[in-house]
N, C-alpha and C positions, 0 to 999 in steps of 0.2 A: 690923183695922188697914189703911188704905190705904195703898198702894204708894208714894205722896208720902212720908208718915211713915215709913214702912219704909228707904226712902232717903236720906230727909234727917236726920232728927231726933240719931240721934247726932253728926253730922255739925256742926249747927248753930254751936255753940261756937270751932269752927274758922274759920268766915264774918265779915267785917270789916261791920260794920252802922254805920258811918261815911262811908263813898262806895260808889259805885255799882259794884257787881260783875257783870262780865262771865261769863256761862255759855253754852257750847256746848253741844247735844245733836246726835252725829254719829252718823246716819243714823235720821232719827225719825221718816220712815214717817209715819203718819197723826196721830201725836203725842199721843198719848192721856195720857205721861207729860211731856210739853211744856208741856200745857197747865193738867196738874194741881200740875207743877212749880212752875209761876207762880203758880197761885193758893196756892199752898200758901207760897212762900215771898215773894213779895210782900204777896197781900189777906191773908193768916191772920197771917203771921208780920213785915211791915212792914221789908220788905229793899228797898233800893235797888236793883235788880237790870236786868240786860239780858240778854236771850237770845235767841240764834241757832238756828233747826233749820235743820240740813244734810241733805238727802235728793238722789238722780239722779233720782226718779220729779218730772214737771214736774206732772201734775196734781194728786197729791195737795201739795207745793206748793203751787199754786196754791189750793185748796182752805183747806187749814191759813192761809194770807195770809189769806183771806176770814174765818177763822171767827175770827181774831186780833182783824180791825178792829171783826167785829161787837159782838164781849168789850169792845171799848173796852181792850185791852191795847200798849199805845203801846210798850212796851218787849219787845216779844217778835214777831222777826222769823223766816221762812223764808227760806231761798235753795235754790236748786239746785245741786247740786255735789260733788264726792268729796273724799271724805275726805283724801285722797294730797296735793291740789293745793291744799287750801283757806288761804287765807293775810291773811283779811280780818280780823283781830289782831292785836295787839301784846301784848297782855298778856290774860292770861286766867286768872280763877280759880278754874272749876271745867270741868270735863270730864263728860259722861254720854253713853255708848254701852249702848244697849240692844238685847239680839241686831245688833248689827254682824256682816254674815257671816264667816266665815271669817278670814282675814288683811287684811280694814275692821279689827278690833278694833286688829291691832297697829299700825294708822300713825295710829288713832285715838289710845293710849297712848304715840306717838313725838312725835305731835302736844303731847299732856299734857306729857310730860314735858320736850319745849323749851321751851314755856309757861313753866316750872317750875308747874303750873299746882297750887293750896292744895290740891284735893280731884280724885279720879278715881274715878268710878263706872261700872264695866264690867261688862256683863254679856252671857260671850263666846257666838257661836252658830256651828252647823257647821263644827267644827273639821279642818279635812281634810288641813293643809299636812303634819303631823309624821305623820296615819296611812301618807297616800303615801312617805313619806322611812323609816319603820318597814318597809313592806310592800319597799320596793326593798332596804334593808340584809337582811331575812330572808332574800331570793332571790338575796344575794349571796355568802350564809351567815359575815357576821362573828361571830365568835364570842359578843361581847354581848349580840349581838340573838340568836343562836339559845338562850341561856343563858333567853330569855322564851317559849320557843316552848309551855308550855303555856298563854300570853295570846291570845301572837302569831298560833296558827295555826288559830285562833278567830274569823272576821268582827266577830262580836257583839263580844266582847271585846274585841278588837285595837281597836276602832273606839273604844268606851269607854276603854279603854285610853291610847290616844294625845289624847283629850279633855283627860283627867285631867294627862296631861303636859305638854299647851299650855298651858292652865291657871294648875297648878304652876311653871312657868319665868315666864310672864307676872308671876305674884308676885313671884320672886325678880325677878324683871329691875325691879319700881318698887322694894322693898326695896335692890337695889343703885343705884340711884338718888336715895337718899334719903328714901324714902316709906316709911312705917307701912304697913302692908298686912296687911288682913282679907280670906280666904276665908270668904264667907256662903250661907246658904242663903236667897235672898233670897222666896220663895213656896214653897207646896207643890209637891212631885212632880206630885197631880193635875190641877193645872191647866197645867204644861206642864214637863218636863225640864229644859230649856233654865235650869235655876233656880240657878244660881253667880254670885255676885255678889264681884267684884272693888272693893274699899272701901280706897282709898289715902289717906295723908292727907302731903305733903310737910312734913318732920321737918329736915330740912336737910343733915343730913351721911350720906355715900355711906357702903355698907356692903359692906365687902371681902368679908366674910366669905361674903355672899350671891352674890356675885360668883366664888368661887371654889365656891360650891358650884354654880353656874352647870355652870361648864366641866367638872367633873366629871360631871355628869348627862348634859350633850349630847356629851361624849366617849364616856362607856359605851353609851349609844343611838346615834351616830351621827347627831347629828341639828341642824339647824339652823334656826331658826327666824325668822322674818321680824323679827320685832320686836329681835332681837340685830343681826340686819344693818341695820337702822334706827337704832339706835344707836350701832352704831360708825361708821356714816357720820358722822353729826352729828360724832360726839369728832372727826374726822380731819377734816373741812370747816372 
């Protein structure tokens, strides 16, 4: 099954194939999934569709513009730019980040969910914010965290560990937002780790519930995670 299909197809029913939908893919790299994106849900599937890849790297940019015009793909644009600052939108209704590094994934999902954007498709890579914020509570020895120390005091572990917990938060955090939210295994192991796929679908109404189990998680860890402070800026702006 290709990775288009893997992506999208449950997905589909959810997409408005009556005007032209807006899709963002932040930080697409050489766009392998950009390109198969379009074809897949334009030429196969007959969507009115417009899409943006967002990358900082200027040549393959540049590059990816080139192989766009060659395609004859009129509706599938590159720019150069981060994720943080990008603001060339008003309305957007689908979101995909694929290996965004680190804390890219979470202003990419801040980005979504100001949007209120229909679909969010994440799939997170090097996750490092919460293992540093884990490693400094250990050494501080709050109780919580030494309560983990047969995880914690494990490189390997710890590292997997605090993956697993970015992750896990990042769902709750669209679920308290309103979002349906699937954890997937979106390819095999063998062909690359990096294989969790975040699968949102905006459902409408906020969910407390998730919201509190929020706060209890990042109270017991100590821990704070970029895309919570992304959030609460927005409510308070």
């Amino acid at each position: 099954m290709s990775l288009s299909r893997i992506f999208f197809h449950d997905i589909l029913p959810q997409l408005d194939k009556d005007r032209e939908l807006t899709i963002l893919d932040f930080g697409c790299g050489k766009s392998y999934l950009t390109f198969a994106m379009y074809y897949y849900l334009h030429e196969l599937k007959g969507y009115d569709i417009r899409i943006v890849g967002l990358d900082l790297k200027k040549e393959v940019i540049a590059h990816c513009e080139e192989l766009a015009r060659g395609y004859g793909y009129e509706k599938l644009k590159f720019l150069v730019g981060d994720i943080a600052d990008y603001d060339g939108a008003d309305r957007v209704d689908m979101v995909v980040t694929l290996h965004a590094c680190d804390t890219a994934t979470d202003y990419a999902l801040a980005k979504a969910i100001g949007w209120n954007a229909k679909v969010i498709l994440s799939v997170p890579c090097c996750q490092h914010e919460l293992n540093a914020q884990l490693l400094q509570e250990r050494e501080t020895g709050e109780e919580s965290v030494r309560a983990l120390a047969p995880v914690l005091d494990y490189g390997l572990l710890k590292e997997r560990f605090a993956a697993l917990v970015t992750d896990g938060l990042r769902a709750k955090y669209l679920e308290s937002m309103g979002y349906e939210t699937q954890v997937l295994e979106f390819i095999d192991m063998e062909h690359t780790p990096k294989n969790i796929l975040l699968r949102a679908v905006k459902r409408g109404k906020r969910n407390n519930n998730a919201s509190q189990e929020i706060i209890k998680c990042q109270q017991f860890l100590r821990v704070n995670p970029t895309l919570g402070s992304l959030l609460s800026d927005k409510e308070e702006s």
